[in-house]
Backbone of each chain as ProteinMPNN parsed JSONL, in Angstrom:
{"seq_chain_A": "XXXXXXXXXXXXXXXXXXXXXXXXXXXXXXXXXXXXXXXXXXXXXXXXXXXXXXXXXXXXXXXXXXXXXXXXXXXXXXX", "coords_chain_A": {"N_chain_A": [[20.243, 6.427, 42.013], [17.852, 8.662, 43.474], [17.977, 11.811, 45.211], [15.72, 14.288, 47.398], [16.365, 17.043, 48.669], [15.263, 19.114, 51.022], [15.695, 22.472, 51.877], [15.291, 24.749, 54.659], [14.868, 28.003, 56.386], [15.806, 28.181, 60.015], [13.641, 28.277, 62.564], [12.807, 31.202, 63.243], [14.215, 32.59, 62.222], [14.55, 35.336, 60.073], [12.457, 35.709, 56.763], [13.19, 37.276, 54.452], [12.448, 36.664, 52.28], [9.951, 35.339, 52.088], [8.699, 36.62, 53.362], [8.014, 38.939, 51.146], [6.398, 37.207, 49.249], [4.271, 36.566, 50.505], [3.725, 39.398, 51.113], [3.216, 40.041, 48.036], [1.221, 38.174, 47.616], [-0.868, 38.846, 49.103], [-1.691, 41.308, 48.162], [-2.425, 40.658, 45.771], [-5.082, 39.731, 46.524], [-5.42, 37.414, 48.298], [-6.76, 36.558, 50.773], [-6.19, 35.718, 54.626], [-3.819, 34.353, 54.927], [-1.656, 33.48, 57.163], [0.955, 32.816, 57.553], [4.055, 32.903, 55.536], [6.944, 30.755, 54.45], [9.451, 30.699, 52.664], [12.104, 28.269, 50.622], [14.679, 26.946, 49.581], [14.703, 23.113, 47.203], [16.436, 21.079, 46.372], [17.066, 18.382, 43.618], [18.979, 15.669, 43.229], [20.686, 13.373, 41.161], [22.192, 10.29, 41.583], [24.931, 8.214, 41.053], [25.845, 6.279, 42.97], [24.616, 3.47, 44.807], [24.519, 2.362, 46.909], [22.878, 2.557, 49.184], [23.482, 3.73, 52.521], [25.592, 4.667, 51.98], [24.953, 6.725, 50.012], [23.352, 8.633, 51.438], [25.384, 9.176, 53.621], [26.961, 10.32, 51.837], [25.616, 12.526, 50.972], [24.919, 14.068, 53.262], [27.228, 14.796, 53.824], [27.628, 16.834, 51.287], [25.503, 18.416, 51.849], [26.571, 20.067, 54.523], [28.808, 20.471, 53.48], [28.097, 22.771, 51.297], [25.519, 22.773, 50.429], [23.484, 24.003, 52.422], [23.02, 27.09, 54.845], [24.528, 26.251, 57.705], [24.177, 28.026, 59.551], [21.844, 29.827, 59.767], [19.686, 27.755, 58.279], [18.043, 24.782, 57.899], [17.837, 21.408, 56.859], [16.633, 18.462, 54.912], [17.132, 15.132, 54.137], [15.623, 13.126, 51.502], [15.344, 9.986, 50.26], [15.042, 8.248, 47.476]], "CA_chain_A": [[19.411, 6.781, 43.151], [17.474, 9.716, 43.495], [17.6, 11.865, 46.087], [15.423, 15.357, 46.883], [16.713, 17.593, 49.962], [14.845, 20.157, 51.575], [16.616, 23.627, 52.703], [14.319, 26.009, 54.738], [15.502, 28.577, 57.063], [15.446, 27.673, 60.882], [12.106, 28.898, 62.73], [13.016, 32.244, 64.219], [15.302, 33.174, 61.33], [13.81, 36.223, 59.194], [12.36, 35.236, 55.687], [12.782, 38.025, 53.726], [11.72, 36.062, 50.229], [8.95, 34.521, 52.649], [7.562, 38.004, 53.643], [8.077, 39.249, 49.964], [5.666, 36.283, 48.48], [3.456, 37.166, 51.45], [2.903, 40.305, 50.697], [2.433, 40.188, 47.144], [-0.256, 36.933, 48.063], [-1.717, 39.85, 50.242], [-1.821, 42.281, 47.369], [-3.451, 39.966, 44.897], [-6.663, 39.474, 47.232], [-5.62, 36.186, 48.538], [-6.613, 36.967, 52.158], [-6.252, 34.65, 55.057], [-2.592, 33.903, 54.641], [-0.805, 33.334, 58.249], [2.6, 32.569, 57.202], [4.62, 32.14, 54.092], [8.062, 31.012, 53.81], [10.314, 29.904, 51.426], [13.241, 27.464, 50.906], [14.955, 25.688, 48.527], [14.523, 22.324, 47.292], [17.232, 20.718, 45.4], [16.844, 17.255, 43.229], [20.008, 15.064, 42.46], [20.788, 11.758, 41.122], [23.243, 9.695, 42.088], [25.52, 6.923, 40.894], [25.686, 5.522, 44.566], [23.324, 2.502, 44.496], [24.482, 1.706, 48.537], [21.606, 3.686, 50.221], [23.624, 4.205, 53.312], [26.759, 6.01, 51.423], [24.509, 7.616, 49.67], [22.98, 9.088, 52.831], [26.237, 9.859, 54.035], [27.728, 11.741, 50.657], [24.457, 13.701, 50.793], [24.522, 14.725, 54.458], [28.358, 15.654, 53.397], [27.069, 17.687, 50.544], [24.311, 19.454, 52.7], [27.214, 20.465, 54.964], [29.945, 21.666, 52.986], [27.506, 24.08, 50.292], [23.881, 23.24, 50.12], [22.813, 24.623, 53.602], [24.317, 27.33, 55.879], [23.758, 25.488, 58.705], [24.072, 29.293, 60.565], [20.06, 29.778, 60.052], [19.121, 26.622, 57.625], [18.644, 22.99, 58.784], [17.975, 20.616, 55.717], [16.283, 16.95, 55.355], [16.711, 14.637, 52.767], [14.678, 11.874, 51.386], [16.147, 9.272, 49.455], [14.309, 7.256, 46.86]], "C_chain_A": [[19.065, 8.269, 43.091], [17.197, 10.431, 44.763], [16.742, 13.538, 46.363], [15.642, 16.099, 48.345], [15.899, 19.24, 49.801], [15.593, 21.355, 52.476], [15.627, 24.93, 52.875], [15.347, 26.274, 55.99], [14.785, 28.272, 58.869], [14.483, 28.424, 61.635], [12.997, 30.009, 63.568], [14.123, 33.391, 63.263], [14.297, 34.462, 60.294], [13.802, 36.061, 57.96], [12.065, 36.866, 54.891], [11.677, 37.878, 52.372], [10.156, 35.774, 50.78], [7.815, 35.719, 52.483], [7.142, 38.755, 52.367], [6.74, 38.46, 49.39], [4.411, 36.627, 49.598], [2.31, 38.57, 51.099], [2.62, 40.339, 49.146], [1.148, 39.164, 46.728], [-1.588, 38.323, 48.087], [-2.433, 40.883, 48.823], [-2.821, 41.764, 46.289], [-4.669, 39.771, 45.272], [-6.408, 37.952, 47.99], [-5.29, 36.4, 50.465], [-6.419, 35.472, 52.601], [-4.915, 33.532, 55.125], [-1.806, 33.826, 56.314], [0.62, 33.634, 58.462], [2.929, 32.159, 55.977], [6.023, 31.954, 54.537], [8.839, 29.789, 52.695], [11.945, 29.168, 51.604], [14.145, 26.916, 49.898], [15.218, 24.149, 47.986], [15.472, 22.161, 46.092], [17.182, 18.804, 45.098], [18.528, 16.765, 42.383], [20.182, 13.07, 42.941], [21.865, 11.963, 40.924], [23.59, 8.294, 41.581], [25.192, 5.744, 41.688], [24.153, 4.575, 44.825], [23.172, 1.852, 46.356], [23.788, 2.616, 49.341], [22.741, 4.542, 51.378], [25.068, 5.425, 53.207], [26.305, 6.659, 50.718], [24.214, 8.599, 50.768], [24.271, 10.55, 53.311], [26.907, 11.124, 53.024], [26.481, 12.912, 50.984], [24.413, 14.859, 51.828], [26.281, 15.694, 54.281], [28.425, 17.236, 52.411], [26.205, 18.928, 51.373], [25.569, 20.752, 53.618], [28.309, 21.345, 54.267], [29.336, 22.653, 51.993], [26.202, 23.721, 50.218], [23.553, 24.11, 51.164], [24.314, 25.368, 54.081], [24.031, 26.871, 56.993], [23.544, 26.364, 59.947], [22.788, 29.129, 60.891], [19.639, 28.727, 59.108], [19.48, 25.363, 58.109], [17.928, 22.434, 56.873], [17.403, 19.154, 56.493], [16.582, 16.588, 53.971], [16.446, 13.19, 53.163], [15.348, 11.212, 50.103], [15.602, 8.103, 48.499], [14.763, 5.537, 46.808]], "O_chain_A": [[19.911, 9.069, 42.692], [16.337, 9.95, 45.5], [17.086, 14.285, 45.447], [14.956, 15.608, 49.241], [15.925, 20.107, 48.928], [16.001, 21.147, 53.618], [15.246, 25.755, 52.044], [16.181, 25.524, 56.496], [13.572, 28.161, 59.048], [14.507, 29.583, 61.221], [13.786, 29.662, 64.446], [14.59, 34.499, 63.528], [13.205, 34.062, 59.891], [14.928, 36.162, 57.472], [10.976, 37.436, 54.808], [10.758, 38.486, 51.822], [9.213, 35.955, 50.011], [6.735, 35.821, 51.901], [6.007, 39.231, 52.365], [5.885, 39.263, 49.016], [3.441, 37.082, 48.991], [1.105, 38.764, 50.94], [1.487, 40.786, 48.965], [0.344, 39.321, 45.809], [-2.612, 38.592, 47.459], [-3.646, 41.042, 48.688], [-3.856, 42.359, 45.988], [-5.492, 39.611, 44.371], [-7.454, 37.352, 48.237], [-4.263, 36.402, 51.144], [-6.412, 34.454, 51.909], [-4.959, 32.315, 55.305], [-1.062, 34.802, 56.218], [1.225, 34.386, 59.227], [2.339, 31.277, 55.352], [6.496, 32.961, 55.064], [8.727, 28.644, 52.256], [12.757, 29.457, 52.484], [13.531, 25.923, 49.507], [16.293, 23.808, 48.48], [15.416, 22.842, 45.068], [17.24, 18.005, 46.033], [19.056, 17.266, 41.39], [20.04, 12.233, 43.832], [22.518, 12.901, 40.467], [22.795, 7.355, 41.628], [24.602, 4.701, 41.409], [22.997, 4.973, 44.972], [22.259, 1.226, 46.894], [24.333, 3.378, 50.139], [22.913, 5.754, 51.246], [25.42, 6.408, 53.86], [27.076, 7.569, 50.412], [25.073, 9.47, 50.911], [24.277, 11.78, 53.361], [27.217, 12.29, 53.269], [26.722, 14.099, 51.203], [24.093, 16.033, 51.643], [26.458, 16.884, 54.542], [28.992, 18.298, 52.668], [26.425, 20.139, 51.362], [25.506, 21.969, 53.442], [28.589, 22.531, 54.443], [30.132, 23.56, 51.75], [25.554, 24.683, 49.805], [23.273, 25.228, 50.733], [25.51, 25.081, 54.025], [22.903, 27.229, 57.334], [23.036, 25.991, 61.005], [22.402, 28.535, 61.898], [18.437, 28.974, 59.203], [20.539, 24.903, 58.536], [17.672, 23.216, 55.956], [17.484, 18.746, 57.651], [16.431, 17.267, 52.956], [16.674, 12.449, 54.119], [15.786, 11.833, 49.134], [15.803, 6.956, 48.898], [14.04, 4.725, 46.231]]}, "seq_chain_B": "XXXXXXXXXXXXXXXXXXXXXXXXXXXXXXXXXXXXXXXXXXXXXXXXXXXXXXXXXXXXXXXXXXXXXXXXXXXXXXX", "coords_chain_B": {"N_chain_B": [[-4.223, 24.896, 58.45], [-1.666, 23.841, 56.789], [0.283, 24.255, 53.989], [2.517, 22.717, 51.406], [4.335, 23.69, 48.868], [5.868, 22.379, 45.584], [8.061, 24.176, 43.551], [9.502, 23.498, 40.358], [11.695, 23.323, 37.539], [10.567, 22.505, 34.731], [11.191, 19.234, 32.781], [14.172, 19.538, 30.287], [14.09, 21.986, 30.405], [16.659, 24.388, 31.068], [19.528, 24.352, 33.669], [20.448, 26.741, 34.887], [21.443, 27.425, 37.704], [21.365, 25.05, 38.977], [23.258, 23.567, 37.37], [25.537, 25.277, 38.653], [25.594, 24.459, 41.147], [26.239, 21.818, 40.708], [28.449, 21.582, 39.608], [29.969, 23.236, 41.372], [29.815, 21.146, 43.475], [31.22, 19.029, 42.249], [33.911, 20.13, 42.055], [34.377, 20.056, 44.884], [34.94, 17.797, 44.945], [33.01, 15.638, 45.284], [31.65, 12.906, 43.921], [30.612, 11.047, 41.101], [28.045, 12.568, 40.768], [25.15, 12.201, 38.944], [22.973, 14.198, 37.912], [21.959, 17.736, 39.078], [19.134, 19.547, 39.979], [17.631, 22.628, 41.072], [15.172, 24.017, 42.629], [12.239, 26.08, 43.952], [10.784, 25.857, 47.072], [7.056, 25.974, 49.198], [6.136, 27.225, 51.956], [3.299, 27.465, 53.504], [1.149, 28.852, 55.7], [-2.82, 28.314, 56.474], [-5.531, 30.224, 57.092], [-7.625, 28.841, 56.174], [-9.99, 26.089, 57.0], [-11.031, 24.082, 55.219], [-10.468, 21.641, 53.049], [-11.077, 21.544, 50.599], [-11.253, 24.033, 49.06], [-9.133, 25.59, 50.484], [-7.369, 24.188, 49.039], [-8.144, 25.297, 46.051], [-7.601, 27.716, 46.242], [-4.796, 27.569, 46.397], [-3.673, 27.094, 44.311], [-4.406, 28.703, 42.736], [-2.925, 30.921, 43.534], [-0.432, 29.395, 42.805], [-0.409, 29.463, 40.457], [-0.949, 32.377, 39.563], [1.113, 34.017, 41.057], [3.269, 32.284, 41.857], [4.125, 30.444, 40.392], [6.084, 30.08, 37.094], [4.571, 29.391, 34.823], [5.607, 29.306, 32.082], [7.875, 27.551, 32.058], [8.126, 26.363, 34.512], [6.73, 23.882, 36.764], [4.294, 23.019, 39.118], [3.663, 21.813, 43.055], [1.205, 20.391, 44.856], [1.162, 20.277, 48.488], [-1.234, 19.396, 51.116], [-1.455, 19.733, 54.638]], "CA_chain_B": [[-3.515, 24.593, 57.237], [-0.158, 23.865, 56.527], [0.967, 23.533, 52.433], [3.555, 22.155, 51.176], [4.319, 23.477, 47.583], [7.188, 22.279, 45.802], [8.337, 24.744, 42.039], [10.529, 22.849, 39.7], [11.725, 23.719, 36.486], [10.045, 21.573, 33.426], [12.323, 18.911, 32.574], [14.385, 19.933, 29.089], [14.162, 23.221, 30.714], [17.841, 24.759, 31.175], [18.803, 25.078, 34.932], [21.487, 27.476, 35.78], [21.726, 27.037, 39.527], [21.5, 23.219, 39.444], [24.585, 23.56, 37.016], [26.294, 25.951, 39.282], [26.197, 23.344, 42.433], [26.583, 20.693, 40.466], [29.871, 22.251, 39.176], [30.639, 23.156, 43.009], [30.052, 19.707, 44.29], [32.528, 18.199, 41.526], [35.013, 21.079, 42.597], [34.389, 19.787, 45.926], [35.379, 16.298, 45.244], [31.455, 14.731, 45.375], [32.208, 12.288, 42.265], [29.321, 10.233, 40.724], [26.198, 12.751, 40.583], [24.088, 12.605, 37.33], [22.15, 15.506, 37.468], [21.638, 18.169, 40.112], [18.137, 20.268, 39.749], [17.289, 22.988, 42.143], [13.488, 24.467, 42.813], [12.029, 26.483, 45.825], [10.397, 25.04, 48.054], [7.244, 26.82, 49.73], [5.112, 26.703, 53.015], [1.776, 28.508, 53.32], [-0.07, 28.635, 56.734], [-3.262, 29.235, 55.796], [-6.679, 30.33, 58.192], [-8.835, 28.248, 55.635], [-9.94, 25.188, 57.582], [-11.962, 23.51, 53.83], [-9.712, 21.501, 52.362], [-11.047, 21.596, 48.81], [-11.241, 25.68, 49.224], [-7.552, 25.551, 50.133], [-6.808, 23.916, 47.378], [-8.605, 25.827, 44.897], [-6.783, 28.934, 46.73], [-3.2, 27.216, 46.27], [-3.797, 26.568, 43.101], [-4.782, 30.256, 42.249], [-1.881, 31.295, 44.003], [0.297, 29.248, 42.246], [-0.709, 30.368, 38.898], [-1.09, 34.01, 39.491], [2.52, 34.212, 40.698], [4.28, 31.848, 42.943], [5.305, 29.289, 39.526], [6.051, 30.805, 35.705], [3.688, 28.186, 34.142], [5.872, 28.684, 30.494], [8.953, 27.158, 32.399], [7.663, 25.791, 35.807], [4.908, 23.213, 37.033], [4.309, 22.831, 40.653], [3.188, 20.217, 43.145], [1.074, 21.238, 46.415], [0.822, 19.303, 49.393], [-2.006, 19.85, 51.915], [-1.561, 18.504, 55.364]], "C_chain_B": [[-2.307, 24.725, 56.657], [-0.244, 23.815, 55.0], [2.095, 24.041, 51.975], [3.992, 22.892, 49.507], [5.968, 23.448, 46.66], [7.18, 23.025, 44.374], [9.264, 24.229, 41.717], [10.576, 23.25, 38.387], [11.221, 21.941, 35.187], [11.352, 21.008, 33.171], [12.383, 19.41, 30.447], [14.889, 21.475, 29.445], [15.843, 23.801, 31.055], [18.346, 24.965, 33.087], [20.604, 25.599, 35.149], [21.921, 27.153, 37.052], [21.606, 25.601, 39.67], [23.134, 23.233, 38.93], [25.858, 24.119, 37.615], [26.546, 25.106, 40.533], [26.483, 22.469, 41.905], [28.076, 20.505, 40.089], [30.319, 22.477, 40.724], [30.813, 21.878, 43.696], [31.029, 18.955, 43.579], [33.865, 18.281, 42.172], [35.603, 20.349, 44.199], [34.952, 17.825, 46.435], [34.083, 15.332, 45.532], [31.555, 14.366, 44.061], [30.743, 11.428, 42.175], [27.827, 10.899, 41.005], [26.511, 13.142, 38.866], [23.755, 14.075, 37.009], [21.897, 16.336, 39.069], [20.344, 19.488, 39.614], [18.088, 21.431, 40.719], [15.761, 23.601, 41.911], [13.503, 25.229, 43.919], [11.028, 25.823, 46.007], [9.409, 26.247, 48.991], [6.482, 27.195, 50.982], [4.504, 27.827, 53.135], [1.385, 27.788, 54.58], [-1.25, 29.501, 56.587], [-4.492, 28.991, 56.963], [-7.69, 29.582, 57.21], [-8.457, 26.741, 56.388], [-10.848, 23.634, 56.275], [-10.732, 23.0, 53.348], [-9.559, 21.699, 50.622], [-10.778, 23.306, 48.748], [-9.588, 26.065, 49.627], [-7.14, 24.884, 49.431], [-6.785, 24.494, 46.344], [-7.354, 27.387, 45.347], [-4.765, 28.976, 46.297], [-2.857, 27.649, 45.285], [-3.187, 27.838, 42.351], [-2.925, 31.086, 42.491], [-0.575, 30.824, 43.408], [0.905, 29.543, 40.455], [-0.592, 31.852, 38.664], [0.58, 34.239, 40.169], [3.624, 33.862, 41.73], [5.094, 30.899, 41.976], [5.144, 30.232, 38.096], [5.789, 29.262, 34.873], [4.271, 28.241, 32.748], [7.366, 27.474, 31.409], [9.171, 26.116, 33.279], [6.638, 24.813, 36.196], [5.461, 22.981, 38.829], [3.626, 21.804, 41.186], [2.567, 20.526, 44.448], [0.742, 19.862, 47.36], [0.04, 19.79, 50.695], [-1.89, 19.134, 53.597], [-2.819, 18.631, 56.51]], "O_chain_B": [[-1.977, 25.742, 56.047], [-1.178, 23.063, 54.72], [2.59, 25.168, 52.011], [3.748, 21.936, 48.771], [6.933, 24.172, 46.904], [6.232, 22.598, 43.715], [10.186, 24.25, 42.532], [9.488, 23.584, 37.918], [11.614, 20.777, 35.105], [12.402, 21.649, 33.216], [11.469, 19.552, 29.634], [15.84, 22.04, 28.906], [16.187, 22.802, 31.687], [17.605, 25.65, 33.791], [21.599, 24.945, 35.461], [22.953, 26.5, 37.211], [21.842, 25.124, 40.78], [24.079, 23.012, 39.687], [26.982, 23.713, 37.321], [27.7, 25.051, 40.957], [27.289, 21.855, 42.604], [28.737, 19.478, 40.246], [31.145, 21.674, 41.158], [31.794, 21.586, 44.38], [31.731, 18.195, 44.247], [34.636, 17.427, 42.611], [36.765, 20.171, 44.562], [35.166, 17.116, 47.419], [34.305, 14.233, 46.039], [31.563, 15.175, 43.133], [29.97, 11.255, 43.118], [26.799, 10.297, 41.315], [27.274, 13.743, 38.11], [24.161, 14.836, 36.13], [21.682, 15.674, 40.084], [20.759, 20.363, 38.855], [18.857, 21.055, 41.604], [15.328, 23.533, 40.761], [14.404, 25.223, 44.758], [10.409, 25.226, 45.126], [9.986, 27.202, 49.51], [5.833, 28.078, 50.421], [4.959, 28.954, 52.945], [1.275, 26.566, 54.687], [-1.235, 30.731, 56.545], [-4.558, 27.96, 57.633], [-8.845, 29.797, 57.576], [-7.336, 26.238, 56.472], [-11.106, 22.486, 56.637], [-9.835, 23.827, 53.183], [-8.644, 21.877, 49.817], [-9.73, 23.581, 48.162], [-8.971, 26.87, 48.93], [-6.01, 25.262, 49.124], [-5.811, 24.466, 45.592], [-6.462, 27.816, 44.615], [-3.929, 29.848, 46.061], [-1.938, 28.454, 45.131], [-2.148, 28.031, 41.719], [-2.124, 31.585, 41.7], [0.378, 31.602, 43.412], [1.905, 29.704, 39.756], [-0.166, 32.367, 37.631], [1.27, 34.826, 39.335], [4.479, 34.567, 42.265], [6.231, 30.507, 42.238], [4.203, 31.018, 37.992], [6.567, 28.387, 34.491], [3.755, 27.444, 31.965], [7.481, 26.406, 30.809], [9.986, 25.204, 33.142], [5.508, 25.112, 35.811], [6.536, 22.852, 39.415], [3.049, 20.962, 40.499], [3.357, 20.96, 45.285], [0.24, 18.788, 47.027], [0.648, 20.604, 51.39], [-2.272, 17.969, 53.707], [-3.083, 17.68, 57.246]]}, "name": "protein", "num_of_chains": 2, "seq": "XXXXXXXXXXXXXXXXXXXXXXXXXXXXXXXXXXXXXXXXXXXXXXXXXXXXXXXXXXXXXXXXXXXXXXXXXXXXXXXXXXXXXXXXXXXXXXXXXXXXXXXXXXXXXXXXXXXXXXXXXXXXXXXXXXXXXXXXXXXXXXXXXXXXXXXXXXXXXX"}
């Protein structure tokens, strides 16, 4: 099973990397930019063929080291 | 204009930081993953209301220096 989880920082949280890619957008000529930010997206396969313990290992995973769940929330999608 | 764009490393490609959680989640007692990848992940609000014209803009943007096209391919999502 494949699964691909999304880790962006929670709205109100300050994107340094966000504002970084921002401004060098800005710098290149690419006006018209609003908002940038950034996140990380992590892809892993899995043994676990029972969708719903997959689910659960994942949301375990998210919790103990993918996300800090201080300022990042996380989704994942599960093929 | 919201987009979505996701950077992943070319598969074959070497990935440090996938290997480094994937090695933490073992550590951690998460038994049965295959492979763990990571990417960023990157959202653009943009004042173009054209969808093909934000596209072509993404695009640009993703080439000129949001992915390293010897290593990287990217994937944009417009909503």
């Amino acid at each position: 099973m494949k699964a691909r989880i999304h880790i962006t920082l929670k709205s109100g949280v300050l994107d340094p990397q966000g504002k970084a890619v921002h401004h060098a957008l800005d710098h290149l000529g690419f006006q018209g930019l609003k908002d940038v930010r950034q996140g990380k997206y992590i892809e892993i396969d899995l043994n676990e063929t029972d969708r719903a313990k997959a689910m659960e290992q994942l949301d375990e995973m998210c919790k103990a080291l993918l996300a800090n769940l201080v300022i990042e929330r996380y989704s994942i999608d599960l093929d």
